[in-house]
C-alpha positions in Angstrom: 0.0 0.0 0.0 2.6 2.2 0.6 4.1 2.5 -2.9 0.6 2.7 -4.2 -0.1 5.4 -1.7 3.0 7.2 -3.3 2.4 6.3 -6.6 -1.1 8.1 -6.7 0.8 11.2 -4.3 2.9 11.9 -7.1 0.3 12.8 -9.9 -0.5 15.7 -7.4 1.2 19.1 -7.7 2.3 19.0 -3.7 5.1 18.1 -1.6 3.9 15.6 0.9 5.9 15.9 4.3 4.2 13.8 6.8 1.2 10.9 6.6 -1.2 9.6 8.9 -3.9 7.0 8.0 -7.6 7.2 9.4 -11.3 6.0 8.8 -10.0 4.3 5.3 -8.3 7.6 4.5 -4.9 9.4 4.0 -4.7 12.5 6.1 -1.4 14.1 4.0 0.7 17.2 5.6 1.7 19.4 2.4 3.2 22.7 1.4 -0.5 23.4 0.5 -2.2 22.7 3.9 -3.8 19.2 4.7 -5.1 17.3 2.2 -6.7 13.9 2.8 -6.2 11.2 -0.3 -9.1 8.7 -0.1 -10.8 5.9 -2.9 -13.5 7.1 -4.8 -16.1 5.3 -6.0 -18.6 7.8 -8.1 -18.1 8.4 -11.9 -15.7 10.8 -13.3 -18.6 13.3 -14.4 -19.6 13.4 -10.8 -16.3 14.2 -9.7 -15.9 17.0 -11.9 -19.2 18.6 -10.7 -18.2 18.4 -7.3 -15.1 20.1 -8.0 -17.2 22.6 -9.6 -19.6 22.4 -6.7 -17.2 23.0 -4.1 -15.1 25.5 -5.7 -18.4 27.8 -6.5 -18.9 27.5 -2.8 -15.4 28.6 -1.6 -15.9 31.7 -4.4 -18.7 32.4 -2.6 -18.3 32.9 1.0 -17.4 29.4 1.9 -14.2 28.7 1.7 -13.7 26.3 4.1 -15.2 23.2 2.7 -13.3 20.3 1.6 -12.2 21.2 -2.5 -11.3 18.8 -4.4 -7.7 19.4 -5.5 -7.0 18.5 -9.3 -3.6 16.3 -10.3 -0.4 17.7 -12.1 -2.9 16.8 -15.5 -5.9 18.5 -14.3 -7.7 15.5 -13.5 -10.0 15.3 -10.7 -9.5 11.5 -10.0 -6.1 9.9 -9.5 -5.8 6.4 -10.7 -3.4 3.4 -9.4 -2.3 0.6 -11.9 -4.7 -1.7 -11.4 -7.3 2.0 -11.8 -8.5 2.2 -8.7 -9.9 6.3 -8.5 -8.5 8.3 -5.5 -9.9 11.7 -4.8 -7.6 14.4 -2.9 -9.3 17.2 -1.3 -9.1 20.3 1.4 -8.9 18.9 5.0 -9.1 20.5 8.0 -8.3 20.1 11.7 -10.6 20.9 14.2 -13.2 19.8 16.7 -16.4 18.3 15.6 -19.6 20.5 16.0 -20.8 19.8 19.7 -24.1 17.9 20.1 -24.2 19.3 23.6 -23.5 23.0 22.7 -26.8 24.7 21.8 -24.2 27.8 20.8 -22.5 24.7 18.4 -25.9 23.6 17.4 -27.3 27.2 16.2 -23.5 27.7 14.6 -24.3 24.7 12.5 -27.6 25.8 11.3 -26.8 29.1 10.1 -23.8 27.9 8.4 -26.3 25.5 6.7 -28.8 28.2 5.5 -25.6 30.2 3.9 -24.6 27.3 2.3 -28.2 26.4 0.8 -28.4 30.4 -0.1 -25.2 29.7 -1.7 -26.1 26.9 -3.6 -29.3 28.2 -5.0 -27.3 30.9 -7.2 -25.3 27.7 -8.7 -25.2 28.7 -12.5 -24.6 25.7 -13.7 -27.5 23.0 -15.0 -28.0 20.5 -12.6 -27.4 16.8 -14.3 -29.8 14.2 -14.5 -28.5 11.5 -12.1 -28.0 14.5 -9.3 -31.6 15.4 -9.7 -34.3 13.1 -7.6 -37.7 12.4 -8.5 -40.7 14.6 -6.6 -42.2 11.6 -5.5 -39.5 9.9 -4.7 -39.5 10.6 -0.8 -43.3 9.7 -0.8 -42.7 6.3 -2.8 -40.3 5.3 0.0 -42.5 6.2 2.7 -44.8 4.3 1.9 -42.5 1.4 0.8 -41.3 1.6 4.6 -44.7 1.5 5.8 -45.3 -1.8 4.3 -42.3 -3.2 5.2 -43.4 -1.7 9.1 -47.0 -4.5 8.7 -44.9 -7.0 7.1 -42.5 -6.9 10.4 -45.6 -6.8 12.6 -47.1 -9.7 11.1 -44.0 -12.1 11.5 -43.5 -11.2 14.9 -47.3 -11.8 15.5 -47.2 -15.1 14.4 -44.3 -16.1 16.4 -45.0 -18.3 19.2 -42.6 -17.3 21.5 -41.7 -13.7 21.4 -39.0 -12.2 23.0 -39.2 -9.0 25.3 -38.2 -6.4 22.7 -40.9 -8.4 20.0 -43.4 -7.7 22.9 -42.1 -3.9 23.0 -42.7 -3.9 18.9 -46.3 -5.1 19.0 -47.5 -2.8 21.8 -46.1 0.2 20.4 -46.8 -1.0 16.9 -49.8 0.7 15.7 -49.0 4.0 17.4 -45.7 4.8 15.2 -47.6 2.7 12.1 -50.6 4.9 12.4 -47.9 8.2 12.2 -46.3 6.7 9.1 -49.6 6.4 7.4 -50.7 9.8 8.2 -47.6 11.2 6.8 -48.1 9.1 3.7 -51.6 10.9 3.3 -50.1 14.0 4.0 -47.7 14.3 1.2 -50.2 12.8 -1.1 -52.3 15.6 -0.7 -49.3 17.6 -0.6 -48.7 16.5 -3.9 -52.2 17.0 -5.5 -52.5 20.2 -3.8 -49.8 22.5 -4.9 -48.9 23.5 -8.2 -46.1 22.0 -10.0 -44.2 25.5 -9.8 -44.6 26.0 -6.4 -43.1 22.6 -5.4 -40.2 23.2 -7.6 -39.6 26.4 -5.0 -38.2 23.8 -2.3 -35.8 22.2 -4.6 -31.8 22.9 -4.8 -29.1 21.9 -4.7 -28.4 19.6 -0.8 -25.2 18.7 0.7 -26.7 15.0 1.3 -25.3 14.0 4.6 -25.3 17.1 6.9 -24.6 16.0 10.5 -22.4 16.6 13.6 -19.6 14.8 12.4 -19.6 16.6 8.7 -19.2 20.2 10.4 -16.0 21.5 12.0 -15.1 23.9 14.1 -11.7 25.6 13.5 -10.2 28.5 15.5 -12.2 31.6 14.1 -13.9 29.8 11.5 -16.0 26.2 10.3 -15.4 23.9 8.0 -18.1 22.1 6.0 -17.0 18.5 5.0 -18.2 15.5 3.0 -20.3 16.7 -0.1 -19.8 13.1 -1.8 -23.9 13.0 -1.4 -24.7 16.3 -2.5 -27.9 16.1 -4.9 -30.7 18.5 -6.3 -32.9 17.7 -4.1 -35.6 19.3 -1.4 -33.1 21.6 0.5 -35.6 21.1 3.9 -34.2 17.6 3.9 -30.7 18.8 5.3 -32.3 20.4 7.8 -34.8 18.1 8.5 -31.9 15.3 9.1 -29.7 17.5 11.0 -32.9 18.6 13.5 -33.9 15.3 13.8 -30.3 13.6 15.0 -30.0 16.7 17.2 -33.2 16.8 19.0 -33.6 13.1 19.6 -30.5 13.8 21.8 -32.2 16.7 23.1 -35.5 14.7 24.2 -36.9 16.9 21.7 -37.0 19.9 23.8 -39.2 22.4 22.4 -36.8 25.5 23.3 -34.6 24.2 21.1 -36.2 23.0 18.2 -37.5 26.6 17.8 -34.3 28.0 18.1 -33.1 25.6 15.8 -35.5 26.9 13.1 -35.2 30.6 14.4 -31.5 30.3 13.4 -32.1 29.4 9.9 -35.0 31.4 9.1 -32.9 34.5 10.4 -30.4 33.6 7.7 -32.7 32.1 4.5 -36.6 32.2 5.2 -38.2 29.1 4.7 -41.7 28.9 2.6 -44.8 27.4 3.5 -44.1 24.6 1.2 -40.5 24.2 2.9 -42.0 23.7 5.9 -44.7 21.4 5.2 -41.6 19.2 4.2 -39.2 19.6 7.0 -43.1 18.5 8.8 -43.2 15.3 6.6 -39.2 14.5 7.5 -39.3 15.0 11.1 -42.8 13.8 11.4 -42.4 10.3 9.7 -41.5 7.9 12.2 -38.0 6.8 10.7 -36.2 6.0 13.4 -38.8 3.2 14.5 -38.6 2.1 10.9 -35.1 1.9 10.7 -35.0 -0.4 14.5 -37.5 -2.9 12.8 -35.8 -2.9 9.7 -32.6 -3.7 11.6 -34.7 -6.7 13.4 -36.0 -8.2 10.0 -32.8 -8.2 8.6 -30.2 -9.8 11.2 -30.9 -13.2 13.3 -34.3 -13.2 14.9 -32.9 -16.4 17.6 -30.7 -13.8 19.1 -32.3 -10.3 19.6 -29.4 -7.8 20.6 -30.6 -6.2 23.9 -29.1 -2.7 22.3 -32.3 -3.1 20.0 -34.7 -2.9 23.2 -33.1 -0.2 24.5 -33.5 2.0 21.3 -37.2 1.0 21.0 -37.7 2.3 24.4 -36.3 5.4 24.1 -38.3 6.5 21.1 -41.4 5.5 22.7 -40.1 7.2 25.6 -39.4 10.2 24.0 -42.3 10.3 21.3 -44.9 12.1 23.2 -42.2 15.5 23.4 -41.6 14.4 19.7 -45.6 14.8 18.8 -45.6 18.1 21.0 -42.6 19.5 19.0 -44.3 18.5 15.4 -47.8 19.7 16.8 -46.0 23.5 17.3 -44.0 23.4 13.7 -47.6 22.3 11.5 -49.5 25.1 13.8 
């Protein structure tokens, strides 16, 4: 690995001085500032947006997010002899946003809404296989919801069920009655509002905004990981970034509605915007996601850490319907 490591170094217009491997990566010390050498995966075209992506964004008032640095040829991808693609970008050292700091918490949003207001004035047109489908969050939603009776009816006709099986059924129809409301909701959503107005939520997301994604530097932050971006509805980062922090938060109510305070002080959110970041905190994922994790692993052996996660989103889903109840007001 180490010659290969080299080899692909080389195509780069740096001097490396130091190394240091992490997380399947290459964090690289350079006459340019860190750089971290990692395998990629995506298509070439995709990699060439990105660069584009991220470069607009550093242009534009965010320049620290991770660029993608081009080789000696101008190439966004590196390739070993066997053509294996490596990607070199921007990296930055730091501490990861706080999930116990409300001041790191409302830091993170507001860089968020710059970045979507950012990303909004991309010139470029968006390709096809960045762009998802309108329906495509509803498809799956109700996709999950089937999947949520077809788990329920297993378990049901087991005859002996474990305790967090036991858990499942009695809290079943509660979080399966939430996912089919949802489900309604964006159907009517759907029919409802005209096809202009629910282009208005779409643009261009960073994909995976969360904790770990956003550091904090000395005087500034740094924005990481855009391998997910998409055209998509720009709520969703939000949505997925409110929903990791408050279920660590019990869903406290304070800070929810700072949360959205934050961004609305920095990029307003529509009507339409909101019924969405609604539909994404509202549908009962996380539940989903537990008996998903059930269905698919050994059913003779139930880990205990299952149980435990079951209990604390029933435990915590009556300041969860509180919080929701506030946002559709």
């Amino acid at each position: 690995m180490y010659n290969r490591e080299n080899l692909i170094l080389e195509q780069y217009p740096f001097e490396v001085r130091q190394t240091a491997k992490g997380r399947g990566a290459l964090i690289c010390d350079t006459n340019q500032g860190l750089k971290i050498l990692k395998e990629y995966r995506g298509s070439e075209g995709r990699a060439d947006f990105l660069y584009r992506l991220l470069h607009f964004l550093a242009e534009h008032g965010q320049g620290q997010v991770d660029c993608i640095v081009r080789t000696k040829e101008e190439k966004t991808l590196a390739r070993d002899l066997d053509g294996t693609a490596y990607m070199v970008r921007d990296w930055y050292e730091g501490r990861e946003c706080d999930t116990k700091s409300r001041e790191d918490i409302l830091r993170a949003i507001r860089q968020l809404a710059q970045i979507h207001n950012v990303l909004r004035e991309f010139p470029e047109e968006i390709p096809d296989y960045l762009q998802g489908q309108q329906d495509r969050l509803l498809v799956q939603n109700n996709r999950h919801a089937k999947e949520l009776k077809k788990v329920r009816n297993f378990i049901f006709n087991r005859k002996k069920k474990s305790d967090f099986e036991m858990e499942f059924l009695h809290s079943f129809d509660l979080f399966y009655q939430e996912a089919l409301h949802v489900v309604a909701l964006q159907q009517e959503l759907q029919e409802r509002d005209v096809p202009e107005d629910a282009q208005d939520v779409f643009g261009i997301c960073h994909g995976d905004y969360n904790q770990h994604n956003v550091i904090f530097l000395r005087q500034e932050m740094a924005v990481l990981n855009f391998e997910k971006a998409s055209y998509d509805v720009q709520a969703a980062d939000l949505g997925n970034f409110m929903r990791k922090i408050l279920e660590k938060h019990n869903w406290n109510m304070g800070l929810g509605m700072d949360m959205l305070k934050a961004y609305n002080n920095v990029r307003k959110l529509t009507r339409q915007e909101m019924n969405q970041l609604y539909i994404r905190l509202a549908y009962p994922e996380k539940f989903w996601k537990i008996a998903n994790h059930y269905f698919n692993t050994s059913k003779a052996w139930v880990c205990g850490r299952n149980l435990e996660k079951l209990e604390k989103i029933i435990a915590q889903n009556e300041a969860r319907e509180n919080f929701l109840c506030l946002i559709r007001d």
